[in-house]
KEMAR-788255 format. One record per residue (C-alpha): x, y, z. Coordinates in steps of 0.25 Angstrom, whole numbers, padded with zeros to 4 digits, always signed. Each point is the difference from the previous one (the first is absolute). Layout:
<rogus>
XYZ...
</rogus>
This chain:
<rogus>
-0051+0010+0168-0006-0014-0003+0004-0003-0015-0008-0013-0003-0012+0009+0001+0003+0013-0006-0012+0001-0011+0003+0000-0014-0010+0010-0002+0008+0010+0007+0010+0001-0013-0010+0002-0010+0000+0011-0011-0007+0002-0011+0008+0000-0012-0004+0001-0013+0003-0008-0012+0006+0012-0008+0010+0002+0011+0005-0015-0004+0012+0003-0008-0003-0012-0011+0013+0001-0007+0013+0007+0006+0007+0014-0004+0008-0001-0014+0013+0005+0011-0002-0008+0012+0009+0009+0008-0010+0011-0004-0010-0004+0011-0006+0008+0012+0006-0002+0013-0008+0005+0013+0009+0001+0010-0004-0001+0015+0011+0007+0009-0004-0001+0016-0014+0002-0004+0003+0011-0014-0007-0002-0011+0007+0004-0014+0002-0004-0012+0012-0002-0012+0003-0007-0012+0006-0015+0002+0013+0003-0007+0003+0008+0014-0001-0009+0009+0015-0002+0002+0000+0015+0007-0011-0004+0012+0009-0011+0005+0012-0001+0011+0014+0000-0005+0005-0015+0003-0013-0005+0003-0002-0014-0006-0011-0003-0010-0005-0013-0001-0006-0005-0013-0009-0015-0004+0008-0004-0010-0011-0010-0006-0005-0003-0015-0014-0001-0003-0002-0012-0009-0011-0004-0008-0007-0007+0007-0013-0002-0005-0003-0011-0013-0013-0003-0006-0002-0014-0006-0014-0004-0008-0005-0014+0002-0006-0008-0012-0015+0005+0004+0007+0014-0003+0000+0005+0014+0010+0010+0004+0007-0004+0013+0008+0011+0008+0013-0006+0008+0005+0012+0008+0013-0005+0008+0003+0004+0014+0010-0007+0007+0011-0014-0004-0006-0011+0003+0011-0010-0004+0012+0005+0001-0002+0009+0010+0010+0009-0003-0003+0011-0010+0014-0001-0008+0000-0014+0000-0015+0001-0003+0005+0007-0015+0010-0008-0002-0010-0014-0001+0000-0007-0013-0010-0010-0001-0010+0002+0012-0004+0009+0010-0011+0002+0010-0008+0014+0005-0009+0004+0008-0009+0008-0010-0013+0008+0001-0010-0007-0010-0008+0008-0009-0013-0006-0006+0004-0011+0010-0015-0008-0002+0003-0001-0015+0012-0008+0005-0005-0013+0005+0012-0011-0004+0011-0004-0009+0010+0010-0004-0001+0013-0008+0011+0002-0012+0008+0009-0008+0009-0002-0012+0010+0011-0003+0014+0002-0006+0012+0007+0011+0013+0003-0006-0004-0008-0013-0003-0013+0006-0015-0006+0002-0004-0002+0013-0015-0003+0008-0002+0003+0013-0010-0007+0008-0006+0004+0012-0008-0009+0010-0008+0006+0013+0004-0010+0011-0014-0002+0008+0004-0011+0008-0001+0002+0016+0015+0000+0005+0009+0011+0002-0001+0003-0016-0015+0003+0001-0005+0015+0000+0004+0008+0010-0010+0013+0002-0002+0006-0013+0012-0008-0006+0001-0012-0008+0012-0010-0003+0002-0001-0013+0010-0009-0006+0006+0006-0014+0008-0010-0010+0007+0002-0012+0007-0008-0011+0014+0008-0002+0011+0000+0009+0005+0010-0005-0007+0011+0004-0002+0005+0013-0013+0003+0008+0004+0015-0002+0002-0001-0015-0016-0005+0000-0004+0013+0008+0007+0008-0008-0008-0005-0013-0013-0003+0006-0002+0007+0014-0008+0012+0001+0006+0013+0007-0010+0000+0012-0003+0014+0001-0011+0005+0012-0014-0003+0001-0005+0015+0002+0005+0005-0014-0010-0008-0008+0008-0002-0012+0008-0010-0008+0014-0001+0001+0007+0006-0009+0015-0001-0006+0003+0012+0006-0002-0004+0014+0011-0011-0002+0010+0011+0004-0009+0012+0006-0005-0009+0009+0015-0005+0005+0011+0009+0008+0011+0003-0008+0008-0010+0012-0009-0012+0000+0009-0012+0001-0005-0012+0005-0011-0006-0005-0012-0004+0008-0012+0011+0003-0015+0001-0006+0001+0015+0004+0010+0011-0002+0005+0006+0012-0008+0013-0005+0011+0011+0009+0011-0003-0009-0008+0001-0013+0003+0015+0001+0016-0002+0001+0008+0001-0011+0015+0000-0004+0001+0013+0001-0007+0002+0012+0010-0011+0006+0012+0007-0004-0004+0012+0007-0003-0007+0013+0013-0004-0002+0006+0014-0002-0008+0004+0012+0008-0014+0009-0012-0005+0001+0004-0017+0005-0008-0009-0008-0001-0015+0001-0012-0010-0005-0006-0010+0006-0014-0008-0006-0013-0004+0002-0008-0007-0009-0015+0006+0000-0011-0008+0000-0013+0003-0007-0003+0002+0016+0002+0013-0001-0013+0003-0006-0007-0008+0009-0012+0008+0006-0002+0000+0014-0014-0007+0001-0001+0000+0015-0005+0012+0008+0012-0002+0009+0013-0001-0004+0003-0014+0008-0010-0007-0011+0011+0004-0011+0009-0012-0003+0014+0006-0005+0006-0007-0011+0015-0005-0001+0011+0006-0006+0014-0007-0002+0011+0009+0003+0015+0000-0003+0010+0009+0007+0016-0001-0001+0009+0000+0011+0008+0012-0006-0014+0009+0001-0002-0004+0012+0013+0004+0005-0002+0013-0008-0013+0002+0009+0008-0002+0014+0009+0010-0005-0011+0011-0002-0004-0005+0013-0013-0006-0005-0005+0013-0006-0005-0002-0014-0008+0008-0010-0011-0011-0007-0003+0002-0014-0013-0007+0000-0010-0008+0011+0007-0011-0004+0013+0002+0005-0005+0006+0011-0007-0012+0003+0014-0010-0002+0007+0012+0008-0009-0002+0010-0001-0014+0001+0016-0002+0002-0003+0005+0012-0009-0011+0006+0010-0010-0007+0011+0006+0008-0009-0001+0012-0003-0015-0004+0015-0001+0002+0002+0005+0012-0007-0013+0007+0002-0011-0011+0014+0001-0007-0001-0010-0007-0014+0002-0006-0002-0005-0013-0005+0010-0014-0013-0006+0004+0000+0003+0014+0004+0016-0004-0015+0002-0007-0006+0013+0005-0014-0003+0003-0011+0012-0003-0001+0004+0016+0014-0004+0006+0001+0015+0000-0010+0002+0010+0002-0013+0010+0000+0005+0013+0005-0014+0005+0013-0005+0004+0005+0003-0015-0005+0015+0001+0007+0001+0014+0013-0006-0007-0001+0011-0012-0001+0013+0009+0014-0004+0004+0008-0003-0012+0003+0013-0007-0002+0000-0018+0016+0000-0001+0002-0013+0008-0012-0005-0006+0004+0001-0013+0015-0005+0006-0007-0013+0005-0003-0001-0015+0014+0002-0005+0006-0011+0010-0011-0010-0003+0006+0001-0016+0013-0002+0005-0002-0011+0008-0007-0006-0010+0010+0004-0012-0008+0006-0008-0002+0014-0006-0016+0003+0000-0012-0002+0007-0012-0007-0007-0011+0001+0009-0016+0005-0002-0009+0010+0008-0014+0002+0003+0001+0012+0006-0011+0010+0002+0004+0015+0004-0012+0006+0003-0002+0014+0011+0006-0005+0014+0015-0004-0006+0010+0004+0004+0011+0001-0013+0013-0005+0005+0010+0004-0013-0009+0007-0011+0002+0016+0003-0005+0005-0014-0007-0006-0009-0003+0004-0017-0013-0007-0004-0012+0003-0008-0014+0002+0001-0010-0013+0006-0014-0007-0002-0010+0004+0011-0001-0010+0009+0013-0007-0001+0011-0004+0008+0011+0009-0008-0009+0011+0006+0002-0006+0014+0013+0001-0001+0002+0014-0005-0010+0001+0012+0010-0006+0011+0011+0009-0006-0006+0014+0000-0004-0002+0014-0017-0002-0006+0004+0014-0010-0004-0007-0014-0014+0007-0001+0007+0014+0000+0010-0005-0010-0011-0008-0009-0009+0014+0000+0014+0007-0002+0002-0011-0015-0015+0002-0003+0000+0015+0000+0014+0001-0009-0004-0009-0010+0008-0010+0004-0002-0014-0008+0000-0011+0007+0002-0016+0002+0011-0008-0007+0003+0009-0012-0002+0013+0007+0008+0008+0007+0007-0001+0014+0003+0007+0014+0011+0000+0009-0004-0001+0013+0008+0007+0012-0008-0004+0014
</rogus>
């Protein structure tokens, strides 16, 4: 199959806006799960989900915290500008990023961006009992800090030192909620809209699977051996992106900066690269370490830069593809695990732009609990690529039970 030309119009449905779950269940774990087995359909209650699984498998998790990523400031005209943070600008690094004091730099989505011609927009507030005015100035010049895409530098200055760029989110920020609920954010969804182990701060979307999960839904996982380790992925607002392009090959795939721990990885060889993903985004940082791995088999020495997966390395057929048929998940993943320990330290920090779309080939996902996506998106292309091109059976299936769907609705366990 040629991926870059499979037509997006070949995963639409129609789904309707009552089907949206606008808010999630007062129990999270009380949720609908369809499951999938070799092509069955049936359905249970999510609390279950433990009982479906493999004794011993191992569960991976996206251990990363939404944060509130969206501020509004009003000019002295009285224009409300919207400044939607996507991804550190200056520091790079995300925990570095929340620790700043003083000044920082994104790359932010601008609402109302015309009404924002110069100078610097302002807001006084008081943090922890001390007074404080952050300033924030869009950086239009024509180097490497002018807009890239849809993106815009935006320097942010503030005149305490003792408070953190995390401390100003907490007080200012908005919780960024999805576009297709058309509502407001509301105090609720500070926490509803979290998995109950989100850790590391960082994304502009929840990684929607895990939202079902919770503490006691863990301990039964546990109960039944179920292995679980985290790894994260901060999600962009990408991941609402529409694909605009008839073919897929028009679609540009956002980047998201992942982190995964020597001691999970080493976890991953053990089960010999089998791994149940909650969510498409681990499923897209599983899969990635595998082309990082295979990066490594010709360039030990590459740097966290070099390691990028870009949106079709997956589908190369060139001297890279020729490389990857050779080099098994295990002993990508162990590539991995040497290049830490060569370089002494204990976890990648790297990015991806992969794309997994019909025509690939999964190398360590072997289930997968996820819910219930957009027409027309790339999530359903990669619930395509693991049902072997099954999803409209399953869709049909979700629409004629009542299933609710998209981020607060309910979820599935896919067994291909």
């Amino acid at each position: 199959m040629d991926t870059k030309h499979i037509k997006i119009s070949d995963f639409n449905y129609e789904l309707p806006d009552c089907r949206i779950a606008k808010f999630p269940l007062e129990e999270r774990d009380h949720s609908k799960l369809l499951i999938y087995n070799h092509g069955s359909l049936s359905d249970d209650v999510f609390y279950n989900l433990p009982q479906y699984l493999p004794k011993n498998a191992l569960m991976v998790f996206n251990n990363t915290k939404v944060i509130q990523a969206r501020m509004h400031f009003r000019k002295e005209t009285g224009a409300l500008i919207e400044v939607f943070l996507m991804e550190p600008a200056e520091p790079v690094d995300y925990e570095l990023m929340f620790q700043t004091t003083g000044h920082c730099s994104w790359l932010c989505m601008i609402g109302n961006l015309k009404k924002w011609k110069d100078g610097s927009l302002k807001r006084d507030f008081e943090i922890k009992g001390q007074k404080l005015t952050l300033a924030a100035t869009l950086n239009r010049d024509e180097s490497e800090h002018s807009a890239t895409g849809t993106n815009y530098w935006v320097d942010f200055d503030w005149d305490n030192d003792n408070i953190n760029f995390a401390d100003i989110l907490e007080t200012v920020g908005e919780l960024p909620i999805p576009p297709y609920l058309n509502r407001e954010t509301q105090e609720s969804d500070k926490t509803t809209y979290q998995t109950v182990y989100s850790k590391i701060k960082g994304s502009v979307a929840a990684p929607t699977a895990g939202l079902h999960f919770t503490d006691r839904v863990l301990s039964a996982l546990d109960e039944h051996g179920i292995d679980r380790e985290e790894v994260t992925l901060h999600v962009g607002a990408g991941t609402f992106k529409p694909v605009k392009s008839k073919e897929i090959d028009g679609h540009e795939m956002h980047t998201e900066y992942i982190v995964v721990h020597r001691h999970s990885l080493v976890k991953l060889v053990n089960h010999e690269c089998n791994a149940i993903a909650v969510g498409t985004t681990s499923v897209r940082t599983l899969e990635s370490l595998y082309y990082i791995g295979v990066k490594l088999a010709t360039n030990s020495d590459a740097t966290e830069e070099e390691l990028h997966v870009n949106q079709w390395e997956p589908y190369d057929n060139g001297r890279d593809g020729k490389i990857a048929e050779g080099i098994s998940p295990v002993q990508a993943i162990q590539n991995i695990i040497d290049w830490l320990d060569r370089c002494g330290v204990e976890a990648l920090h790297s990015s991806t732009q992969i794309i997994i779309a019909p025509g690939y080939e999964y190398k360590i996902v072997k289930m997968l609990v996820t819910n219930f996506h957009q027409p027309q998106s790339t999530l359903l292309l990669l619930v395509s690529a693991f049902v072997k091109g099954d999803w409209k059976s399953i869709y049909d299936y979700a629409l004629g039970h009542d299933f609710r769907f998209l981020s607060y609705g309910d979820s599935s366990l896919l067994i291909p």
